[in-house]
C-alpha positions as CSV (number, residue, x, y, z in Angstrom):
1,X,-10.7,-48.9,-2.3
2,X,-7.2,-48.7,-3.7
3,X,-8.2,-47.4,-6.7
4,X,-10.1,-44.6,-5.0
5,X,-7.0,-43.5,-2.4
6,X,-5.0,-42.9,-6.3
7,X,-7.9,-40.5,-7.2
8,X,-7.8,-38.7,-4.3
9,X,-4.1,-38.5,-4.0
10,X,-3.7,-37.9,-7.7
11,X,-6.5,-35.1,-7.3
12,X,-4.7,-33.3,-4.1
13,X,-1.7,-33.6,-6.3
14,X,-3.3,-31.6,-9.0
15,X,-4.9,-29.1,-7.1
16,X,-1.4,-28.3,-5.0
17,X,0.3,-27.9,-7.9
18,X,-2.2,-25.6,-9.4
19,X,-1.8,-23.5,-6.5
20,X,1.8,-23.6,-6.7
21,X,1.9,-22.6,-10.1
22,X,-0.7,-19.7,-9.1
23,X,1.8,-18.6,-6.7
24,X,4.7,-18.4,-8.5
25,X,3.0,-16.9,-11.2
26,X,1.1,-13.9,-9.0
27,X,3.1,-13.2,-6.6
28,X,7.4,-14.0,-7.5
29,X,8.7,-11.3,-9.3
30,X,9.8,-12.3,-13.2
31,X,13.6,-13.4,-12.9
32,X,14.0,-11.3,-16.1
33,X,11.9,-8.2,-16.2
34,X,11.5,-5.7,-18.5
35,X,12.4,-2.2,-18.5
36,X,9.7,-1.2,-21.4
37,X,7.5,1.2,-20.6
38,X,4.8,-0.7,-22.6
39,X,4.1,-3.9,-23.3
40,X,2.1,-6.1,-25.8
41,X,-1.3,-5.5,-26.2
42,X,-1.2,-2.2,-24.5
43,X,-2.0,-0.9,-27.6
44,X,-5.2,-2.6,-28.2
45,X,-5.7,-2.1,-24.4
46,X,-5.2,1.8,-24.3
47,X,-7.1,2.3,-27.6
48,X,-7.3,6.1,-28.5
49,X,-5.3,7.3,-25.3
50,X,-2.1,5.2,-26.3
51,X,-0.2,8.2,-27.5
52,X,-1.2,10.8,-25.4
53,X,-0.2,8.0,-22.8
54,X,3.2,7.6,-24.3
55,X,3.5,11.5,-24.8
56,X,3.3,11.4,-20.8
57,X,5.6,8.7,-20.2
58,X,7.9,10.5,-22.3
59,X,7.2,13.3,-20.5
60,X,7.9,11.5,-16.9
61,X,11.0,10.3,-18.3
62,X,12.4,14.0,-19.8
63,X,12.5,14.9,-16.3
64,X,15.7,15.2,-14.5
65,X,15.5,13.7,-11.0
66,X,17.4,12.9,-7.5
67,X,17.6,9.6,-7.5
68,X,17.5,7.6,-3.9
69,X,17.4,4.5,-2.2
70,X,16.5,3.8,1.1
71,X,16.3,0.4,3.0
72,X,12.7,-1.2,3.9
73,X,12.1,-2.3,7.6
74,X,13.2,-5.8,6.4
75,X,16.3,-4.9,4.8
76,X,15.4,-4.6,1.3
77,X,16.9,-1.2,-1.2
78,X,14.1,0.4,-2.4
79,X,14.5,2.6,-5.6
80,X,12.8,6.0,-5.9
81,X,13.3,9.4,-7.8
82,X,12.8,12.9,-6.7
83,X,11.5,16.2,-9.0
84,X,12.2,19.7,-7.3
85,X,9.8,21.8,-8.9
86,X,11.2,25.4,-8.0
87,X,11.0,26.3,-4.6
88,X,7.7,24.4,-3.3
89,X,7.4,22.9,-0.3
90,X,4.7,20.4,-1.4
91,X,5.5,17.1,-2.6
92,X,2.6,14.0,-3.6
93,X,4.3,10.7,-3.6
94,X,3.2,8.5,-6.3
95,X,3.1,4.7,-6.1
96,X,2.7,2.6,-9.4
97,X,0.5,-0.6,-9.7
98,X,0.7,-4.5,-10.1
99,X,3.9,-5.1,-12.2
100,X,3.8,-1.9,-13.9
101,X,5.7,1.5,-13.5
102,X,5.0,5.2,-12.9
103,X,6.0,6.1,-16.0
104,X,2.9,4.5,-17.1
105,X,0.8,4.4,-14.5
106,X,1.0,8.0,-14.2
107,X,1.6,9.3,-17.6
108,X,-2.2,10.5,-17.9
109,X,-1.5,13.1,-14.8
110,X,2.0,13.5,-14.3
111,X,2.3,16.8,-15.8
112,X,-0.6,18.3,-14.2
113,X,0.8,17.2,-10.9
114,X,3.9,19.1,-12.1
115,X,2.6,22.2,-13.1
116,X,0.0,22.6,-10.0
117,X,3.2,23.2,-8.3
118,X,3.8,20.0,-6.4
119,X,7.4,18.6,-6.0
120,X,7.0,14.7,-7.1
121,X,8.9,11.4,-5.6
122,X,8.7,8.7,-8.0
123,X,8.8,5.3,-6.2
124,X,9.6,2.1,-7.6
125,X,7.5,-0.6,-5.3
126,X,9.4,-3.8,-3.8
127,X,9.7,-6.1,-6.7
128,X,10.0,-4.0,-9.5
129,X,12.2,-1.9,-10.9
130,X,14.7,-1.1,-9.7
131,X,13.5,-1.6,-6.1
132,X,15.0,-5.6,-4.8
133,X,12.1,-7.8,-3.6
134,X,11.1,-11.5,-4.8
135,X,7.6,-11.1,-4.0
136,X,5.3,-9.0,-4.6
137,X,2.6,-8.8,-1.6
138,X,-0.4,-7.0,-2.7
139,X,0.0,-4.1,-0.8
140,X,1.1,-5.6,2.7
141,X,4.0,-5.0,3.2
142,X,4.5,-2.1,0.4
143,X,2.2,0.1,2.6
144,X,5.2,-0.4,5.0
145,X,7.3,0.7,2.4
146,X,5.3,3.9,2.6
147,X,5.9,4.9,5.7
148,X,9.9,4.4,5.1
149,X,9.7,7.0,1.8
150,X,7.4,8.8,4.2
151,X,10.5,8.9,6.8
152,X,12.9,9.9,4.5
153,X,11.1,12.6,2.7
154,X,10.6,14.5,5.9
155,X,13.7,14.2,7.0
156,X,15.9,14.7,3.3
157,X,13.8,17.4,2.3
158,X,11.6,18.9,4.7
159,X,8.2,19.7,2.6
160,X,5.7,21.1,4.4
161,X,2.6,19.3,3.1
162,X,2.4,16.3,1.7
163,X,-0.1,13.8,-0.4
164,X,0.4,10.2,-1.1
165,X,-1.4,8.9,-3.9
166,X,-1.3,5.8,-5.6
167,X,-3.0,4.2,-8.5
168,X,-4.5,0.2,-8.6
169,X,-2.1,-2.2,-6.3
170,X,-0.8,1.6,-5.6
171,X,-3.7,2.9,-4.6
172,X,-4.0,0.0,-2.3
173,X,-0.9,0.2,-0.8
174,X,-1.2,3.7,0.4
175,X,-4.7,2.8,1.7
176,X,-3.5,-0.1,3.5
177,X,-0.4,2.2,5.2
178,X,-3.1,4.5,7.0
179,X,-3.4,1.8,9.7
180,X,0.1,3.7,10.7
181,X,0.8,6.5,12.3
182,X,1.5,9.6,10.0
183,X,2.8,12.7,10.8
184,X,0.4,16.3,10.5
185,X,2.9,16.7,7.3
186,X,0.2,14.4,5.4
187,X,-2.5,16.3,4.3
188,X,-4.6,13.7,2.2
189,X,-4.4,10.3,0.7
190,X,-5.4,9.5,-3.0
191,X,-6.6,6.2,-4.2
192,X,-7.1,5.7,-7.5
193,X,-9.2,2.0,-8.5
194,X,-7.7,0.4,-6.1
195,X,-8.4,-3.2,-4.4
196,X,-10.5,-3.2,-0.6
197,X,-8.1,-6.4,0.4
198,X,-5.6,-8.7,-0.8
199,X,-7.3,-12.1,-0.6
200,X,-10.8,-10.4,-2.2
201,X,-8.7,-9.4,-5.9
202,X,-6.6,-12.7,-6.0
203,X,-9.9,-14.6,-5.6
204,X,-10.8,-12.4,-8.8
205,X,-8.0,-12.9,-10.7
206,X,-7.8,-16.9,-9.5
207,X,-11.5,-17.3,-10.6
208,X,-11.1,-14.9,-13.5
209,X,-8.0,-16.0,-15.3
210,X,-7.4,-19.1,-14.3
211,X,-10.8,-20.4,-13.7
212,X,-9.7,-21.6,-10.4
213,X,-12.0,-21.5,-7.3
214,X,-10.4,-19.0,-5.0
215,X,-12.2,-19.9,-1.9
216,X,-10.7,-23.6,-2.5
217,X,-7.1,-22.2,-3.3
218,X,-7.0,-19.6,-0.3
219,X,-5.5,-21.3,2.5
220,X,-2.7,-23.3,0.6
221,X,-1.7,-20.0,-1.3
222,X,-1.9,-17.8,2.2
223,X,0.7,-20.9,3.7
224,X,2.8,-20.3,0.6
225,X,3.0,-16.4,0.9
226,X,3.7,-16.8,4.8
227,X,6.1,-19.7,3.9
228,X,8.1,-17.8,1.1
229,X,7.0,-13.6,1.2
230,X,6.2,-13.6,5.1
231,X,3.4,-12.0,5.0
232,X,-0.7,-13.1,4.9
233,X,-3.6,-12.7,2.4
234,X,-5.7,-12.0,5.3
235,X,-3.6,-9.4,7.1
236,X,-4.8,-6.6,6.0
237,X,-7.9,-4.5,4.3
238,X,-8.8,-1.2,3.8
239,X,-11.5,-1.5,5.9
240,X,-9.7,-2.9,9.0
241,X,-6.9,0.3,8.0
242,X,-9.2,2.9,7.5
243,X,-11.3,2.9,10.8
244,X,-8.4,4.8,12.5
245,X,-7.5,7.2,10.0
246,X,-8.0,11.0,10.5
247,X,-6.4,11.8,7.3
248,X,-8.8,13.6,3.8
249,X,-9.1,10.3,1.6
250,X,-10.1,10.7,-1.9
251,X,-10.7,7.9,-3.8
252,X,-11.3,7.4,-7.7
253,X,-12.7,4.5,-10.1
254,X,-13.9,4.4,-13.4
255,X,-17.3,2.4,-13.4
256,X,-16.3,0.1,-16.6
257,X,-13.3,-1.0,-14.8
258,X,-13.4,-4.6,-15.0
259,X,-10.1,-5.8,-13.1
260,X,-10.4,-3.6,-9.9
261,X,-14.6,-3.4,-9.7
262,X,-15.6,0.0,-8.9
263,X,-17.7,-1.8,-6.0
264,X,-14.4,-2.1,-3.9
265,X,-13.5,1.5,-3.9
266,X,-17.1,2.1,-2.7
267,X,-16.2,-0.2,0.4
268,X,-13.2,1.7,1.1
269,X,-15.5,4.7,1.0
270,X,-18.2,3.1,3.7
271,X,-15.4,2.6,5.7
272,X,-14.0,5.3,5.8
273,X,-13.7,8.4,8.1
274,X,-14.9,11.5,7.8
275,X,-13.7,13.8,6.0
276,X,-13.8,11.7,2.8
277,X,-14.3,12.3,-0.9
278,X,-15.0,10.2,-4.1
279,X,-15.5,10.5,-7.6
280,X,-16.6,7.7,-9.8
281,X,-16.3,8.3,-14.1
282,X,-18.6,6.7,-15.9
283,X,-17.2,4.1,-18.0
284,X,-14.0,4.8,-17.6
285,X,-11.7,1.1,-17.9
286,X,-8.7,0.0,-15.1
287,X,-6.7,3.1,-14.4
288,X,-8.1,5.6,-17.2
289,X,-10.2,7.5,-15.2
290,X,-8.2,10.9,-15.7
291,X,-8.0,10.3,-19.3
292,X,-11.4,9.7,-19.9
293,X,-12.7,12.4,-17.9
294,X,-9.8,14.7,-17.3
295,X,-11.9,17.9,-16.2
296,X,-13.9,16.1,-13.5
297,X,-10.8,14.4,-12.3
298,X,-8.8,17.0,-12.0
299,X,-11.7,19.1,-10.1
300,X,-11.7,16.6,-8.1
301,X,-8.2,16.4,-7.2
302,X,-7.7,20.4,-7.2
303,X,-10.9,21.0,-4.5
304,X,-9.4,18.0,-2.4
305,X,-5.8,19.3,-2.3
306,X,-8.0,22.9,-1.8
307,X,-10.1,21.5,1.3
308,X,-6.5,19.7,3.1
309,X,-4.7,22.4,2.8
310,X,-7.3,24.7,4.9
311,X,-7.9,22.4,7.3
């Protein structure tokens, strides 16, 4: 009897440090973290678009910006930059992905953005960057964040319309802020490959690349994230967001992405209001939908921006 009581205490032992090295792993930011654009195996990763990828970071970085900070709703500085293209009075706000940057993120469209005329703010999310943040919450309470650029874009500058896109844990974020209320100064929100709800991808990755059960791992990492980030796995999806939105959504995936699956931008879709686009490229990997297909992307964009701007 003794002997089993061990097991069992040695096994519980195990399995809540597995989660607890899960945790610190996934969610803290890195105490060190790099300010390269690119990093190993991005190369192998990006294959033939590598250097147009790096042309358009280069690109994003050539810029010359206003740079800002603002504090989040729980006293965090948040780091963001702002292009003034001419005299427009549009603006898209672009927000990066899971421990990456926009400089990356959105090297592939960056430029297009620019020369279709739109002003561009440049947000570094909570926990990277140069934003502050220890943890990183999978959209939660980033699509909070939103809402606080959202605030002091209409209030610094004044645009007229505006478009929040953002791309993977980006795209999720701005998803997730619908379930807010937004002023008639957003005219659309762009999603591209992003997760349907926190708990659903960390199960992925968990099962993925750890090879850890994330049904089993669930309720110890969801203490740990209220514990030390204040915030739950379960709090919110885009399908509880989206049932109350009234603004355009447009959502893209590539169909070979392997990270994000396409299936989860199709349940954002479902549950979605009317009016509501999407456009799915064949075979396109994790985030390289515009460079795959950068016709039907942008077509996509262009009739969207086309359609919330005569509404």
């Amino acid at each position: 009897m003794t002997a089993v009581i061990l097991v069992l205490a040695a096994l519980v032992i195990l399995f809540l440090a597995a989660v607890i090295v899960f945790f610190f792993y996934t969610f803290v930011r890195k105490e060190k973290e790099s300010r390269l654009v690119f990093k190993d195996g991005d190369k192998n990763y990006f294959g033939k678009f590598y250097d147009a990828i790096s042309e358009g970071a280069g690109f994003i970085m050539s810029q010359q910006y206003e740079e800002h900070c603002v504090k989040s709703y729980d006293g965090l500085k948040l780091y963001g930059r702002y292009l003034k293209n001419g005299d427009s009075n549009k603006t898209v706000m672009l927000f990066h992905g899971y421990r990456s940057r926009g400089e990356k993120d959105f090297s592939g469209c960056f430029k297009f953005l620019k020369d279709s005329g739109f002003n561009i703010l440049l947000v570094d999310q909570r926990s990277h960057g140069k934003s502050e943040g220890k943890i990183i919450s999978f959209g939660v309470k980033e699509s909070r964040d939103v809402i606080t650029w959202l605030d002091f874009l209409l209030k610094t500058y004044g645009d007229k319309d505006i478009f929040i896109e953002g791309l993977s844990m980006g795209a999720a974020t701005v998803l997730f802020s619908t379930r807010f209320d937004m002023p008639d100064n957003v005219k659309g929100i762009i999603a591209d490959c992003g997760f349907d709800s926190p708990e659903r991808i960390i199960r992925k990755v968990a099962k993925q690349n750890f090879k850890i059960n994330g049904f089993l791992i669930m309720p110890a990492l969801d203490v740990l994230c209220r514990l030390f980030g204040k915030f739950s796995v379960y709090e919110v999806s885009s399908q509880t967001a989206l049932k109350n939105c009234k603004k355009p959504i447009l959502l893209i995936h590539g169909t070979g992405d392997d990270f994000v699956p396409c299936e989860m931008s199709k349940a954002s879709f479902n549950a979605a209001n009317e009016p509501k686009f999407i456009c799915l490229v064949d075979d396109a990997a994790h985030g390289m939908s515009y460079l795959v297909d950068t016709p039907k992307v942008q077509k996509a964009f262009n009739d969207f921006i086309e359609f919330c701007e005569k509404r």
